[in-house]
N, C-alpha and C positions, 0 to 999 in steps of 0.2 A: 093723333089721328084727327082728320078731320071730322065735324058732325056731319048730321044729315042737312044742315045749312048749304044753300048753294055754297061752291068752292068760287073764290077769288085769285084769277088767273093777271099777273101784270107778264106782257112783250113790250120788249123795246123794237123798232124800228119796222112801224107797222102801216109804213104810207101805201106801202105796193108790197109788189113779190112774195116773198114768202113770207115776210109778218103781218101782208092783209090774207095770205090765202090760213096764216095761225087764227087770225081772227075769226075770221069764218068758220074754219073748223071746229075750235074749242068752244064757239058760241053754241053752235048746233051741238054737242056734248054736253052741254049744260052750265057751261062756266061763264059766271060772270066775269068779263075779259077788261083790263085796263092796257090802254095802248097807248103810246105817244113817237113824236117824230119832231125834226124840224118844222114840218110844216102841215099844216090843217089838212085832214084825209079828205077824199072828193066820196065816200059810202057814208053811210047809217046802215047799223046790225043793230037790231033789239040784246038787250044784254052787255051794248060795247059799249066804252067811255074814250073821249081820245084827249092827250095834251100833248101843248106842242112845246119844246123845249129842247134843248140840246143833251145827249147824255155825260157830257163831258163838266157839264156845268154846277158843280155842287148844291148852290143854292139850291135851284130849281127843282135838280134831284131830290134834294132833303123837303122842299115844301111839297112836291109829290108825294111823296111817301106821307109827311103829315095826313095830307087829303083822306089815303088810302084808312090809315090807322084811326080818323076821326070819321068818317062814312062806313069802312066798312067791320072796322074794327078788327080785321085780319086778314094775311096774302097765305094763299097756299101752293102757287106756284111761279115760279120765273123763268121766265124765256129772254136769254138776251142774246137777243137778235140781230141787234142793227150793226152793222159793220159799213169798212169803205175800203177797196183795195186800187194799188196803183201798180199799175204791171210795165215797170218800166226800168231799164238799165241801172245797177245803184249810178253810175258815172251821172245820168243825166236825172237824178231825183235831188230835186228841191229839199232842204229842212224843214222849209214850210209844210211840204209833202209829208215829209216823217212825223209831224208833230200833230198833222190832224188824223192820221191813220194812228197813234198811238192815244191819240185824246176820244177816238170812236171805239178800239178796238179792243183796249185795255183800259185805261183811267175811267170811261165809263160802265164798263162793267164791274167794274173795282166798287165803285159807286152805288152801283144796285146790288150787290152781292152783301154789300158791307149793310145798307140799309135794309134792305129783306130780311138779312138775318136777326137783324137787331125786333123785328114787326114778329117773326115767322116764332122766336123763342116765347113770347106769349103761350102761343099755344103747343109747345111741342111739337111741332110738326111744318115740313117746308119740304118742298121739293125745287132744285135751283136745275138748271141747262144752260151752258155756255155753248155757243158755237166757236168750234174753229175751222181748219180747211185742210183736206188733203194735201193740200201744197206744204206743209210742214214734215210729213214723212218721205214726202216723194222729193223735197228741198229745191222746189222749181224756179230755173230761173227765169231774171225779171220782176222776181214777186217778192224780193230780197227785204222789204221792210214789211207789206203785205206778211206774208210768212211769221216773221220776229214777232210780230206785235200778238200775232194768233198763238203762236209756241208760247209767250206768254203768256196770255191767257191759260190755254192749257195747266204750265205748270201752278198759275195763281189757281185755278181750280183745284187741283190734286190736295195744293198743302192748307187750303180753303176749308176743304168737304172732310179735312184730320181738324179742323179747330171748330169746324159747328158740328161735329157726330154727335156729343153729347147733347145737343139742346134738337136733338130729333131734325135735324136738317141735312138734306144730303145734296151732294154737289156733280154734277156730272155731263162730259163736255158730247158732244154732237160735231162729229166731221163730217163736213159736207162737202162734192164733187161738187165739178159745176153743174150749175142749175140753169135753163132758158129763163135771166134774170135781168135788170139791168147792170147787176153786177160783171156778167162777161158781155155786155152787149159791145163792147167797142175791142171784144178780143179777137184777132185774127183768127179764122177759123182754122186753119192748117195749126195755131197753136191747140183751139181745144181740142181736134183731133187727135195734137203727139199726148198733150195731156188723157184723153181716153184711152190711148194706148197703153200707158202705164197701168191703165188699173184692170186687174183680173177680169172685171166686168166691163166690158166697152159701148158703155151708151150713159147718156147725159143724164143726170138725176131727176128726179123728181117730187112735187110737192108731199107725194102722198110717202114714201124713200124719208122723208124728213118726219112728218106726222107719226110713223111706224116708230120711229125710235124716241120719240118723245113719250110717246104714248105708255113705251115702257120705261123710261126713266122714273115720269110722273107717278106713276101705279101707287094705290097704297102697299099693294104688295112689295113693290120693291124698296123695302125699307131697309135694306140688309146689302143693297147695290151702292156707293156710293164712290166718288174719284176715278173715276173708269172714263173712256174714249170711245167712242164707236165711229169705226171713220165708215164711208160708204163706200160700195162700187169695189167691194174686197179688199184695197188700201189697207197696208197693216206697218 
């Protein structure tokens, strides 16, 4: 459990959208928040720290994490955030294509998972959130390596959150609908219409839609929740 020390929150992929609207949220909550991205955020929030580096990149990951464990001496929560999707025919996707959405979407969460946990068993206590994407149950096409590399994640979560249960750490993914992001900015809108159509709930997500189910992963009370999926917008 954590003490009564402020909590130390790390997001990945916190330049825009919804890892600066996590930032601002969990700051205003009280958490001292560590962010990073490719590239140098354009804010300052009292409470935030940002680096910029790739999450794909081991180094950097591993000398982040140093940083964390020699400053703050503990993480007690992770939000891994930062993804990249390409919504486009597998006929016309590039390798290239496949290897940076699997080097964002998986290998870098792999990375922070792996390192979190190694930080988080100091103290008995972690709380991790992976995101994945509706588009994996609903198996949308166009989104055909998009999808995979999210389904992955998923199942690395599940059999993840069975091998850190013992050292007080729990693991647990976040499906999210689309969101007014620049993630669907270049998507035909008659597609995210058929896409809303599929879900029970037919309207576009929201920041706050995302916040609500974090809020309850992170809980201390939810110590007894871990490897689960929460998609939105009713998606099952």
């Amino acid at each position: 459990m954590p003490t009564a020390e402020q909590q130390v929150m790390l997001i990945t992929g916190t330049s825009k959208g919804i890892g600066k609207y996590l930032v601002e949220y969990y700051t205003s909550q009280g958490f001292h928040v560590i962010g990073c991205s490719r590239k140098p955020v354009d804010y300052e929030i009292e409470n935030y720290q940002h680096f910029c580096l790739d999450v794909s990149d081991e180094t950097k990951v591993q000398e982040l994490f140093r940083t964390i464990r020699k400053t703050h001496k503990r993480l007690d929560v992770l939000l891994n955030n930062a993804g990249i999707a390409s919504m486009n025919h597998i006929l016309l996707t590039p390798l290239e294509t496949v290897e940076n959405i699997f080097n964002t979407n998986m290998i870098g969460p792999f990375l922070f998972c792996r390192e979190a946990a190694r930080l988080m068993r100091k103290n008995h206590y972690g709380r991790i959130v992976n995101f994945t994407t509706i588009a994996v149950p609903l198996k949308l096409e166009g989104e055909a390596i998009y999808a995979t590399s999210k389904s992955a994640l998923l199942t690395f979560t599940q059999i993840f959150s069975k091998e850190v249960a013992e050292l007080g750490i729990t693991a647990n993914a976040l499906g999210a609908t689309p969101i007014q992001t620049d993630l669907i900015r270049n998507v035909p809108t008659e597609k995210i219409n058929n896409i809303l159509k599929e879900q029970p709930l037919h309207r576009l997500g929201e920041f706050r839609d995302i916040s609500n189910v974090i809020d309850f992963f992170i809980s201390p009370k939810s110590d007894f929740i871990t490897g689960q999926v929460v998609y939105l917008g009713g998606v099952c």
